[in-house]
FIRO-284386 format. One line per field, with one value per atom (N, C-alpha, C, O): x negated, y negated, z; atom name; residue number from 1. Coordinates in Angstrom, 2 decimals, m for minus. Layout:
BEGIN
east	X | ... $
north	Y | ... $
up	Z | ... $
atom	CA | ... $
seq	NUM | ... $
END
This chain:
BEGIN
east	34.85 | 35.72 | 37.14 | 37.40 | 38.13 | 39.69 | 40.30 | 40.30 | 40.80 | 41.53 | 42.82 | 42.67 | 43.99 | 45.14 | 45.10 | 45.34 | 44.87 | 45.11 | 46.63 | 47.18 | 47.41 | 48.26 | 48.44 | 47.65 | 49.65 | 49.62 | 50.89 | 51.71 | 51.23 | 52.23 | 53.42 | 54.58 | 52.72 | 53.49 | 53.31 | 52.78 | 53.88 | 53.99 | 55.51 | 56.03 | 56.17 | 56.64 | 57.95 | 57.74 | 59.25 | 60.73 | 61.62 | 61.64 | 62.37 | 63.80 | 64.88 | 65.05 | 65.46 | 66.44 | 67.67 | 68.50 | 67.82 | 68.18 | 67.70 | 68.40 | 65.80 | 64.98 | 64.36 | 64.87 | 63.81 | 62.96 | 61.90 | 61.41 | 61.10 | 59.67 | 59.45 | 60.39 | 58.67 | 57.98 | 56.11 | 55.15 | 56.20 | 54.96 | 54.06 | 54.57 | 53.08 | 51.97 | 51.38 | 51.11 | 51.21 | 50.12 | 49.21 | 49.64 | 47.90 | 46.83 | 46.17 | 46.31 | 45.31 | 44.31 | 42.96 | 42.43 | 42.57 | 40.68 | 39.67 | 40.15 | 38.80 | 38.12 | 39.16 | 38.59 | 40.20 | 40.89 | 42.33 | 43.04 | 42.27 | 43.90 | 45.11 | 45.39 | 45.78 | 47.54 | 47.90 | 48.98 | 48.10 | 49.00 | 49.78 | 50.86 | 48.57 | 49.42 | 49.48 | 49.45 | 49.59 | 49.88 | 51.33 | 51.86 | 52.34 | 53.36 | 52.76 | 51.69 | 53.65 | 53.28 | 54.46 | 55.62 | 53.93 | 55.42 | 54.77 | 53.60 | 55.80 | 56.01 | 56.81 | 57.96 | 55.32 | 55.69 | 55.44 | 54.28 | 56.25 | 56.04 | 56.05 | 56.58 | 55.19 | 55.78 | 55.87 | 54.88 | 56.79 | 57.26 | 56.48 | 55.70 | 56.85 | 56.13 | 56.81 | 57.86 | 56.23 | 56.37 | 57.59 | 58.63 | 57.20 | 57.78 | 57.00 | 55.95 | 57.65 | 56.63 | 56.93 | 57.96 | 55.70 | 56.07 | 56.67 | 56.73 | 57.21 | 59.03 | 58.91 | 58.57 | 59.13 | 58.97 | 60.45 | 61.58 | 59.85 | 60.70 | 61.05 | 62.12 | 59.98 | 60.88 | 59.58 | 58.45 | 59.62 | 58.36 | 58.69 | 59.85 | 58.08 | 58.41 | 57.48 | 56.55 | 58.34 | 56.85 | 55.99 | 56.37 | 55.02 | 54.16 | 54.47 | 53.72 | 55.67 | 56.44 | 57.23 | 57.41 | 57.59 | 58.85 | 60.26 | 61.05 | 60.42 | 61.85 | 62.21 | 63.25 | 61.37 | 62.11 | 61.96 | 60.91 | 62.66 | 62.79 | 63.47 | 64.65 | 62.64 | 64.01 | 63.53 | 62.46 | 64.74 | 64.64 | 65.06 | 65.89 | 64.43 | 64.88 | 66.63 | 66.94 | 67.31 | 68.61 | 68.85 | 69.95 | 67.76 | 68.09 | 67.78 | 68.00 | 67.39 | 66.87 | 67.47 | 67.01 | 68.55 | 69.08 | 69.88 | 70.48 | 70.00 | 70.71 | 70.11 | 70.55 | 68.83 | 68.11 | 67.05 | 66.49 | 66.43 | 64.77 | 64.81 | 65.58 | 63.74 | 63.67 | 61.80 | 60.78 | 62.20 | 60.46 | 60.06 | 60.93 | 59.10 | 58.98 | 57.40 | 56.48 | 57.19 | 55.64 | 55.38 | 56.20 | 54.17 | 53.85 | 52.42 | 51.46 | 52.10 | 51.57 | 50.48 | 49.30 | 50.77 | 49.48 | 48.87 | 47.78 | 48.89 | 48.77 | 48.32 | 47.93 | 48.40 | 48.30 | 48.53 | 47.67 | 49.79 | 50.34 | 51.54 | 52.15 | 52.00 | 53.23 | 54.27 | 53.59 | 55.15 | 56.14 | 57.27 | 58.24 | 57.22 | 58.26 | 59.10 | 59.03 | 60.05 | 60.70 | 62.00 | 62.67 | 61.86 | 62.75 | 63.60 | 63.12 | 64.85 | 65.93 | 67.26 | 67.95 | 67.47 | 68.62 | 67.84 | 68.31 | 66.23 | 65.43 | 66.38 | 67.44 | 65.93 | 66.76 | 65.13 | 64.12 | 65.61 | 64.37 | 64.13 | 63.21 | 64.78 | 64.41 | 63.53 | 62.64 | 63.67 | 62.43 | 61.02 | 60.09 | 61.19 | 59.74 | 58.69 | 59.02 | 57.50 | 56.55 | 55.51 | 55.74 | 54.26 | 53.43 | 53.80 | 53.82 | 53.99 | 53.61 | 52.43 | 51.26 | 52.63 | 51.41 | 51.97 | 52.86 | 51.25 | 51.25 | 50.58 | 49.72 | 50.72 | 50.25 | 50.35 | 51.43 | 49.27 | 49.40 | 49.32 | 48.62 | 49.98 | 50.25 | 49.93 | 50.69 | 48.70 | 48.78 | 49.78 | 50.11 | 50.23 | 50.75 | 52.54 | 53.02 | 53.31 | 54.54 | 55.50 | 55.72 | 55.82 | 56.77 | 57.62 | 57.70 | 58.26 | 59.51 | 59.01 | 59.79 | 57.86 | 57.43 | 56.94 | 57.14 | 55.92 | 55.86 | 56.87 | 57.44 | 57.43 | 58.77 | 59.76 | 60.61 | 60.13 | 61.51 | 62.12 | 61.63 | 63.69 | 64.30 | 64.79 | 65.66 | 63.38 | 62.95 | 61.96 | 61.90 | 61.16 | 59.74 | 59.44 | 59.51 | 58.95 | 57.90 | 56.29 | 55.74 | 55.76 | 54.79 | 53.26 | 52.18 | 53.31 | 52.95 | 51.88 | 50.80 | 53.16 | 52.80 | 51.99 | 51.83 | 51.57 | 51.09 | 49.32 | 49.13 | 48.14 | 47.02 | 46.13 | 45.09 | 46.08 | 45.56 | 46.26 | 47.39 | 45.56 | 46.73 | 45.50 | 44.27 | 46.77 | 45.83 | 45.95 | 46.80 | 45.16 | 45.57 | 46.76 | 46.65 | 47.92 | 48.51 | 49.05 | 48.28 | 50.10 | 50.40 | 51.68 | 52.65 | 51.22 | 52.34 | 53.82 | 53.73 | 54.78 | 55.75 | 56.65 | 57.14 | 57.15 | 57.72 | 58.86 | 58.66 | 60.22 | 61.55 | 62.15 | 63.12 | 61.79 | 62.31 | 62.70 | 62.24 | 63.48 | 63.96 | 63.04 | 63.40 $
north	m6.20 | m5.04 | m5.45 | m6.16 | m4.88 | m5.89 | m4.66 | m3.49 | m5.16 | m3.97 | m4.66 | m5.71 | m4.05 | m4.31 | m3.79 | m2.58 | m4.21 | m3.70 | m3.93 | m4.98 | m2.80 | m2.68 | m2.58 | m1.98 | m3.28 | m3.77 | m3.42 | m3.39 | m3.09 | m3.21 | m1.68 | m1.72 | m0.42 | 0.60 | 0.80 | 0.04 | 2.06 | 2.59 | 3.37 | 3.80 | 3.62 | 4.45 | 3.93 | 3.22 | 3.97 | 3.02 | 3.77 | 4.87 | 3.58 | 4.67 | 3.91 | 2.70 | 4.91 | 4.78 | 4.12 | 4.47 | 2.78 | 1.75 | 0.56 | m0.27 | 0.55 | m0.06 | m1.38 | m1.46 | m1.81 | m3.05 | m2.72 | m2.05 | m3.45 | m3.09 | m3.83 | m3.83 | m4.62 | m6.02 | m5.30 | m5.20 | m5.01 | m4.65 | m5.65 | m6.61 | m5.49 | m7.31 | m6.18 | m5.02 | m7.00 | m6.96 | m7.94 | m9.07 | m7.72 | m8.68 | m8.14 | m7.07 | m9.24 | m8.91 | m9.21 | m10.26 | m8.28 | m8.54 | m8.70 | m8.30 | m9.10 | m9.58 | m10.52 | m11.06 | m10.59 | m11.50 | m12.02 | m11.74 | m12.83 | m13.57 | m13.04 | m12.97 | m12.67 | m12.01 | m12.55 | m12.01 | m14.19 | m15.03 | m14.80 | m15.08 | m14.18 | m13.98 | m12.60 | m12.13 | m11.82 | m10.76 | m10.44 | m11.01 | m9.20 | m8.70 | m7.56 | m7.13 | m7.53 | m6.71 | m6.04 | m6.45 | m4.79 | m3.74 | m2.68 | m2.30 | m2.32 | m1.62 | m0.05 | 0.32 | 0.68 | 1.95 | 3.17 | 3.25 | 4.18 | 4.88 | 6.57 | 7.04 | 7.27 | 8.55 | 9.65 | 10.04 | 10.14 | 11.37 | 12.17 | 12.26 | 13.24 | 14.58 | 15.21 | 14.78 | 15.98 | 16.57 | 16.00 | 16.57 | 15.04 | 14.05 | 13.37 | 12.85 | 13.34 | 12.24 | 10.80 | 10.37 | 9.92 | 8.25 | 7.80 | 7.99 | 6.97 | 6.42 | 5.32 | 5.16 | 3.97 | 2.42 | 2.30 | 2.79 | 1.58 | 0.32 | m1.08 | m1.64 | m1.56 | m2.66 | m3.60 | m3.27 | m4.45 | m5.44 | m6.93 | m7.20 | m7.67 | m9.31 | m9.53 | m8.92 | m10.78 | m11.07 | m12.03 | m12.47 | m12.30 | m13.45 | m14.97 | m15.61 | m15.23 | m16.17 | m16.12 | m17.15 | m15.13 | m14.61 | m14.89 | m14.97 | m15.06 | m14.97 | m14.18 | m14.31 | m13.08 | m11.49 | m10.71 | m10.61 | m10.38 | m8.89 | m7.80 | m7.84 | m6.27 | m5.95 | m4.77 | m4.51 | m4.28 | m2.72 | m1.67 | m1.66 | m0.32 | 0.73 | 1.37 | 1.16 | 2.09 | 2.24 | 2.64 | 2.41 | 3.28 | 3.76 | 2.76 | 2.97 | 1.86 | 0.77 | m0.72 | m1.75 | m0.59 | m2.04 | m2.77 | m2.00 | m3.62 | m4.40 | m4.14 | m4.74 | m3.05 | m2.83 | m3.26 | m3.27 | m3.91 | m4.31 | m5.30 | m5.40 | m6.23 | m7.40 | m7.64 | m7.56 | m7.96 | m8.66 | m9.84 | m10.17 | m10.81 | m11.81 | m12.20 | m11.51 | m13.48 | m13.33 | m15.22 | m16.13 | m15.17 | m16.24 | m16.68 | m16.11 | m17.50 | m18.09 | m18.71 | m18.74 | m19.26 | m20.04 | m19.43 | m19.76 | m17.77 | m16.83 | m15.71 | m14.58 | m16.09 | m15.17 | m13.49 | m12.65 | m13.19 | m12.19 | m12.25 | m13.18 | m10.34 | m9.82 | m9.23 | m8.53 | m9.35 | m9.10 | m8.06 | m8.28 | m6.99 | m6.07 | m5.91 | m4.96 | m6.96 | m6.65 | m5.10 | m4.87 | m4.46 | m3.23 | m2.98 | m2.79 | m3.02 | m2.72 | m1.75 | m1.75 | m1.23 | 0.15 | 0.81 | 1.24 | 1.22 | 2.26 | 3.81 | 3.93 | 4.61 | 6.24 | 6.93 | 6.67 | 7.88 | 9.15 | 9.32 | 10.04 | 8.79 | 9.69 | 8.50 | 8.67 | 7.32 | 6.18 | 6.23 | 5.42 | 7.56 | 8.14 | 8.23 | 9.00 | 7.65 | 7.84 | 7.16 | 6.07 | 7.38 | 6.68 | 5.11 | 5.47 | 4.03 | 3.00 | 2.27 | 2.31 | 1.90 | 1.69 | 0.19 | 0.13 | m0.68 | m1.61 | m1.85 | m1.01 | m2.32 | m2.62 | m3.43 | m3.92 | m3.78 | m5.02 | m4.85 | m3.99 | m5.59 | m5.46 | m6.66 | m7.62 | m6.74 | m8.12 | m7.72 | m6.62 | m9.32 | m9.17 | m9.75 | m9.78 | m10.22 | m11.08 | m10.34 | m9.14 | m11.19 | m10.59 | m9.16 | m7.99 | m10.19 | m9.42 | m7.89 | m7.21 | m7.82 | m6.42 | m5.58 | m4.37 | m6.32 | m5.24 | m5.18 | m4.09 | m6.24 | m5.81 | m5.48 | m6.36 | m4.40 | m3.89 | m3.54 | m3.38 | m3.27 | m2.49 | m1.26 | m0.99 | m0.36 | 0.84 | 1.00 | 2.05 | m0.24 | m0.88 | 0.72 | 1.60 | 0.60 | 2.03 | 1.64 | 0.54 | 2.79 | 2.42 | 2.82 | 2.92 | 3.00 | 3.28 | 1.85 | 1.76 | 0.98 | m0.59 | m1.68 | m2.89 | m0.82 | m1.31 | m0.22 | 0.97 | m1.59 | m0.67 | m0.86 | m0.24 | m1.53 | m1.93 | m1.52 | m1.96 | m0.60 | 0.34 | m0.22 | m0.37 | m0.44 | m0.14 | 1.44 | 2.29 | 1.50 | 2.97 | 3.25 | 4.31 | 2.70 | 3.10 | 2.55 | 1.66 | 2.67 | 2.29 | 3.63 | 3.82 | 4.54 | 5.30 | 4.15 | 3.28 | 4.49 | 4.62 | 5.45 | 5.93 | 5.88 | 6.70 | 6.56 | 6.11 | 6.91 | 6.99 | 7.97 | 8.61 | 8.15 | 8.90 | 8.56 | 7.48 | 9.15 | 9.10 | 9.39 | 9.37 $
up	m44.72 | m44.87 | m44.49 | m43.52 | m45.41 | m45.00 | m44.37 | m44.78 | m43.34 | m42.61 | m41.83 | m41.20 | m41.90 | m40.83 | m39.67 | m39.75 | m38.39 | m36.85 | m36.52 | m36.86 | m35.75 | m35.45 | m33.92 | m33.20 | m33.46 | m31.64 | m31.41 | m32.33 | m30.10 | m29.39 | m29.37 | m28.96 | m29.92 | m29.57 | m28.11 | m27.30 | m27.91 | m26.57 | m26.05 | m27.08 | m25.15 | m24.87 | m24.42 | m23.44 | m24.72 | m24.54 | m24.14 | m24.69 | m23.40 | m23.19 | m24.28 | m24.46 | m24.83 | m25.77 | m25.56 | m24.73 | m26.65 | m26.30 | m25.64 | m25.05 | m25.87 | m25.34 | m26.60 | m27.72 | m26.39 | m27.56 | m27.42 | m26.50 | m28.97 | m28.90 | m29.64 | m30.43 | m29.96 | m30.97 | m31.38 | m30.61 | m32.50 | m32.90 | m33.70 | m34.28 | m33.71 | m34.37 | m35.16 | m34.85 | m36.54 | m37.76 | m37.56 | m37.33 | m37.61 | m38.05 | m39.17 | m39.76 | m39.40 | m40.38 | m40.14 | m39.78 | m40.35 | m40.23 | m41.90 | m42.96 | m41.84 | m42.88 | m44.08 | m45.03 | m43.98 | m45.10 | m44.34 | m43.37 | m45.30 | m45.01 | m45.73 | m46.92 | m44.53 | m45.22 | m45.43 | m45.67 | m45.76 | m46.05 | m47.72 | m48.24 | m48.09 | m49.74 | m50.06 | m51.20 | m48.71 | m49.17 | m48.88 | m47.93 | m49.93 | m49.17 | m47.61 | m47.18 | m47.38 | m45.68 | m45.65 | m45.70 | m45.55 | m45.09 | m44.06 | m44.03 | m43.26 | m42.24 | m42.49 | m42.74 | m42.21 | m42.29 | m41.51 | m41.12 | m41.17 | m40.09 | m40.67 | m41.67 | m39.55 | m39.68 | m38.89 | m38.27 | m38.83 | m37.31 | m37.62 | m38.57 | m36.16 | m36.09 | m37.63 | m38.10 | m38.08 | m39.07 | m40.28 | m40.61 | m40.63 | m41.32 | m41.99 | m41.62 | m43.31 | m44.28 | m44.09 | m43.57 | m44.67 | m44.19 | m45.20 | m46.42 | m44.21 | m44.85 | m44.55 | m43.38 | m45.47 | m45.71 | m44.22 | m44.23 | m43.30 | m42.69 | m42.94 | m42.71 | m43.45 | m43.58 | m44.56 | m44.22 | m45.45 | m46.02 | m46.15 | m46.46 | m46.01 | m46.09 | m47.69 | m48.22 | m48.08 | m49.30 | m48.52 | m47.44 | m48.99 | m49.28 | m48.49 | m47.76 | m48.89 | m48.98 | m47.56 | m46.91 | m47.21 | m46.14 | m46.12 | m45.18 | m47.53 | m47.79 | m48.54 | m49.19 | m48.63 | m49.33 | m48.07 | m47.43 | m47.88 | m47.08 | m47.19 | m47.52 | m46.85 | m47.09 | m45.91 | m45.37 | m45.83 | m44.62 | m45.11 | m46.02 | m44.45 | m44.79 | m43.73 | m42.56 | m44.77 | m44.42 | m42.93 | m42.42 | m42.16 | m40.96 | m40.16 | m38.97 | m40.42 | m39.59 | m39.76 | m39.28 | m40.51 | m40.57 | m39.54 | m38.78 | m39.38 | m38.12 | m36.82 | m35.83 | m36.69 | m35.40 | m35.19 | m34.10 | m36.74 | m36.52 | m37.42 | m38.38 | m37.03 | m37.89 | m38.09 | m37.40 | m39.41 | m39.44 | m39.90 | m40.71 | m39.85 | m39.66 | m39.92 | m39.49 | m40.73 | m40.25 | m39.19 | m39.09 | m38.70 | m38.59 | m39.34 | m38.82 | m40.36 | m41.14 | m39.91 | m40.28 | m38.33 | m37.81 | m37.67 | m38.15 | m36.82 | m36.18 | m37.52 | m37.24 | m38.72 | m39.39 | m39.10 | m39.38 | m38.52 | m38.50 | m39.04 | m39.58 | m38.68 | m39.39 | m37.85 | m37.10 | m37.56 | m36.88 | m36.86 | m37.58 | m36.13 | m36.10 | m35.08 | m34.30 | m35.00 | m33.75 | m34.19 | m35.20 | m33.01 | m32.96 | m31.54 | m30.42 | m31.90 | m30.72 | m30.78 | m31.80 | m30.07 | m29.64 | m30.26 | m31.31 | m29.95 | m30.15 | m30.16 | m29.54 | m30.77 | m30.69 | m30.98 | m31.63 | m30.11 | m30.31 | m31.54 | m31.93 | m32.21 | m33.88 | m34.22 | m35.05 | m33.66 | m34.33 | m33.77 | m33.78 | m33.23 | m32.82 | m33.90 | m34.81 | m34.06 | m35.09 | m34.98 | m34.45 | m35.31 | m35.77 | m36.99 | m38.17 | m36.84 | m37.14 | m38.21 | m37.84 | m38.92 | m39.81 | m40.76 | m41.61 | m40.35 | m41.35 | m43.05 | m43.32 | m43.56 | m45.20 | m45.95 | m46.26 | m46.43 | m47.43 | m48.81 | m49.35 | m49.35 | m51.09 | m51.76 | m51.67 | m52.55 | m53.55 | m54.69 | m55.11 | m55.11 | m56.21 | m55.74 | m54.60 | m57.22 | m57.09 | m55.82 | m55.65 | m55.25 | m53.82 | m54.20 | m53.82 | m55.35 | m55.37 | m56.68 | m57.34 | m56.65 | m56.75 | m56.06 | m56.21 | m54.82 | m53.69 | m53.03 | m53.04 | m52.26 | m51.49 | m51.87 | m51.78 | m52.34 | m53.31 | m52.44 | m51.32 | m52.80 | m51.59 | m50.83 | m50.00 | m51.80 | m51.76 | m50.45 | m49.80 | m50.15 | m49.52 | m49.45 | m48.59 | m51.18 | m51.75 | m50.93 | m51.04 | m50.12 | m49.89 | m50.97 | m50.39 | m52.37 | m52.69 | m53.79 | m54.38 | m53.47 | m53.71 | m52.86 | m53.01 | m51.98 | m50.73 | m50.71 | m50.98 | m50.16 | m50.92 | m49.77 | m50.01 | m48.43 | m47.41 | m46.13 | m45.90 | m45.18 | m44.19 | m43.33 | m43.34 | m42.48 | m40.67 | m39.98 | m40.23 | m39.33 | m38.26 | m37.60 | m36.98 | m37.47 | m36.93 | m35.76 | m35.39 | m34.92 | m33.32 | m33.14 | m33.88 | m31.73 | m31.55 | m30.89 | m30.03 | m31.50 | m30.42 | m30.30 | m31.32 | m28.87 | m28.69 | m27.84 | m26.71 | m28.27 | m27.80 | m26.78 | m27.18 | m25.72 | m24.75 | m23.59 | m23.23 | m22.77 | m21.65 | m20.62 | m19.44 $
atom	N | CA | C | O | N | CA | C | O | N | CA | C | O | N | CA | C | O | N | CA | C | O | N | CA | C | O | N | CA | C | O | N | CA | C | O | N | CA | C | O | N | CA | C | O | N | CA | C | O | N | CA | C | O | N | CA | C | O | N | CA | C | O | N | CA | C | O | N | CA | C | O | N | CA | C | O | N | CA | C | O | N | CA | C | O | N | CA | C | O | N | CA | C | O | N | CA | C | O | N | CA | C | O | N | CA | C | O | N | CA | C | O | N | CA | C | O | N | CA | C | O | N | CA | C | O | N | CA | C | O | N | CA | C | O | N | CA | C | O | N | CA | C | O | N | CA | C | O | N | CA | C | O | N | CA | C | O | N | CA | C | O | N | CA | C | O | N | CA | C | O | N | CA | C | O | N | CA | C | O | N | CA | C | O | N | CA | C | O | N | CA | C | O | N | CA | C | O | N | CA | C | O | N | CA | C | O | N | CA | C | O | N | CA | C | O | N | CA | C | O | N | CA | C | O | N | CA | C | O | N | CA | C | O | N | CA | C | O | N | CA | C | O | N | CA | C | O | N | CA | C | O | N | CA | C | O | N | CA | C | O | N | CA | C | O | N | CA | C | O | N | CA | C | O | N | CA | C | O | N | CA | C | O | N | CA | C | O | N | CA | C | O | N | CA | C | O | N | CA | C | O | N | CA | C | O | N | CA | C | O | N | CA | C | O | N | CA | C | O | N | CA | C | O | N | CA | C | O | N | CA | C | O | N | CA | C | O | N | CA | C | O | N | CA | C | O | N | CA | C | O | N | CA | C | O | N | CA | C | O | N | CA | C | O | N | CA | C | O | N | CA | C | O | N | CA | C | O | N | CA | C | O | N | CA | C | O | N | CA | C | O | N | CA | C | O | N | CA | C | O | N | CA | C | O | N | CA | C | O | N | CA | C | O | N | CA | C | O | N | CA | C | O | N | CA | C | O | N | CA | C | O | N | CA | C | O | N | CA | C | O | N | CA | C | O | N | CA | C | O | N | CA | C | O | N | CA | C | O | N | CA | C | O | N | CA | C | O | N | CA | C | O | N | CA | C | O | N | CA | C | O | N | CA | C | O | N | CA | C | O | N | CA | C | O | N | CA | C | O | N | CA | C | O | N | CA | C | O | N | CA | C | O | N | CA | C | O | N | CA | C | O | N | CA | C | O | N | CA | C | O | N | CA | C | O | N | CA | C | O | N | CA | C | O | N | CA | C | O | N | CA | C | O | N | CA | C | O | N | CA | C | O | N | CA | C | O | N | CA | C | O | N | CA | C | O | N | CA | C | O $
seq	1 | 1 | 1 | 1 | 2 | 2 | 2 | 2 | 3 | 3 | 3 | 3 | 4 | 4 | 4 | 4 | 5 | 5 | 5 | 5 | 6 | 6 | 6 | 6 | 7 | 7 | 7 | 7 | 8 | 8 | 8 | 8 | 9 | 9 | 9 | 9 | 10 | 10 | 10 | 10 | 11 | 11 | 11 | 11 | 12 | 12 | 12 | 12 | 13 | 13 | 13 | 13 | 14 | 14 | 14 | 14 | 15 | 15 | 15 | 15 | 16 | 16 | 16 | 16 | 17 | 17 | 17 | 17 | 18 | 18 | 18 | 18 | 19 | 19 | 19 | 19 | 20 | 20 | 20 | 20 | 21 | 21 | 21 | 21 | 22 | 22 | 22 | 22 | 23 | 23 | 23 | 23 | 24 | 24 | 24 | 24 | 25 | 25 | 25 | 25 | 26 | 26 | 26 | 26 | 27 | 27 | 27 | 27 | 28 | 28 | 28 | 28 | 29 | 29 | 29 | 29 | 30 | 30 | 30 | 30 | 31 | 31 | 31 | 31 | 32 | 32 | 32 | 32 | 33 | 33 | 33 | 33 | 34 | 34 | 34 | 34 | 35 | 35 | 35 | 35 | 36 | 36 | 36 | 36 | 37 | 37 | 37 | 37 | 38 | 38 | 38 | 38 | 39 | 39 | 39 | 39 | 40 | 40 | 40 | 40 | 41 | 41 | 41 | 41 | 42 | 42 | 42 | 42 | 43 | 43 | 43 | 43 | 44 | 44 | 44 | 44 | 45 | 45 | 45 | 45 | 46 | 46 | 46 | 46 | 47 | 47 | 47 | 47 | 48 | 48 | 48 | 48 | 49 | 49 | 49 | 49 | 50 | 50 | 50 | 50 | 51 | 51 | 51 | 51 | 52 | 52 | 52 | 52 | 53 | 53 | 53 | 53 | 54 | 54 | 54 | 54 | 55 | 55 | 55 | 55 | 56 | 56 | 56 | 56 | 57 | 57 | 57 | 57 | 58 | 58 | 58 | 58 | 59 | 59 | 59 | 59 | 60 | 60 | 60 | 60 | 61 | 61 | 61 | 61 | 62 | 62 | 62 | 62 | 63 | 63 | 63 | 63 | 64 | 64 | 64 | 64 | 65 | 65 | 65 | 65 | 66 | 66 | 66 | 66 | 67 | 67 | 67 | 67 | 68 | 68 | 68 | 68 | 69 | 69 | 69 | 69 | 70 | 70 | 70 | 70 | 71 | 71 | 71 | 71 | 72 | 72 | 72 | 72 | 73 | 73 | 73 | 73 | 74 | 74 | 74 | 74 | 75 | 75 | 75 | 75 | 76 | 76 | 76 | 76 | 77 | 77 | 77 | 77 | 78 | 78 | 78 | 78 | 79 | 79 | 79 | 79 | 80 | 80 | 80 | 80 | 81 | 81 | 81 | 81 | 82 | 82 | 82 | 82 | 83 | 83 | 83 | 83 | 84 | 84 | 84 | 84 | 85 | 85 | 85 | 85 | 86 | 86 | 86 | 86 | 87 | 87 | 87 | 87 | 88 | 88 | 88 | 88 | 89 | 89 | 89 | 89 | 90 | 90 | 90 | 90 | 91 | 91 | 91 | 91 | 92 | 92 | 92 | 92 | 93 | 93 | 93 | 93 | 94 | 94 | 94 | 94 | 95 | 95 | 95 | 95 | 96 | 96 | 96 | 96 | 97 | 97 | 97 | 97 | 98 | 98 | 98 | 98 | 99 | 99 | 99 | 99 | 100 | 100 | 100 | 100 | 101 | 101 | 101 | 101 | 102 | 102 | 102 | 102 | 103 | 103 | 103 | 103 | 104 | 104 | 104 | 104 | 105 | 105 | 105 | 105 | 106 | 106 | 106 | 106 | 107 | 107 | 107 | 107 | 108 | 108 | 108 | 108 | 109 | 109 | 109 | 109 | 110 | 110 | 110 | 110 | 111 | 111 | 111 | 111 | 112 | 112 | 112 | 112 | 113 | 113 | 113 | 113 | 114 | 114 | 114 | 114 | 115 | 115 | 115 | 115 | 116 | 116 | 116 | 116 | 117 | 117 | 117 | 117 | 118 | 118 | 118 | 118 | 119 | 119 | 119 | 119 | 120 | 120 | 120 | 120 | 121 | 121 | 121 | 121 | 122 | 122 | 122 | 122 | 123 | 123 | 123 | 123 | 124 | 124 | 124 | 124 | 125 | 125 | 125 | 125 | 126 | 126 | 126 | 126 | 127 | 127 | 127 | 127 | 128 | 128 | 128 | 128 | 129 | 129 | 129 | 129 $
END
């Protein structure tokens, strides 16, 4: 059964860091795209950020640029979300995803999650004082 597990939410004061881990269970992400997606209290989910395959496509969503970076490591077969100058509004549930297929069609710079067909559960994090 292929599933993404998601690590490392939890609770930050604003203007805090947070590094979140993708894995994979039953298969190898190495050829998959991987994007990072979240969603608030009463808010629909909204693409953060996707790497290809390869890890030289990336792209981020507009509220999140210059604050989060993602990354994969190929030994470790994971996916990487580092996030910094956290704001309450980047409060949300977390959810990783994998996409087969050419990079530069899952990772667009829309990172549509609709291109993406393998979800993990989730990781809260939360932005408060």
């Amino acid at each position: 059964h292929s599933q993404l597990v998601e690590s490392g939410g939890g609770l930050v004061q604003p203007g805090g860091s947070l590094r979140l881990s993708c894995t994979a269970s039953g298969f190898t992400s190495d050829h998959y795209a991987i994007g990072w997606f979240r969603q608030g209290p009463g808010k629909e989910r909204e693409g953060v950020s996707c790497i290809g395959s390869g890890g030289t496509i990336t792209n981020y969503g507009d509220s999140v640029k210059g604050r989060f970076t993602i990354s994969r490591d190929s030994v470790n077969d994971a996916v990487y979300l580092e996030m910094s100058s956290l704001k309450p509004d980047d409060t949300a549930v977390y959810y990783c995803a994998a996409g087969w297929g050419p990079s530069s069609s899952i990772c667009t710079s829309a990172v549509d999650k609709d291109r993406f067909n393998i979800w993990g559960r989730g990781t809260q994090v939360t932005v408060s004082s």
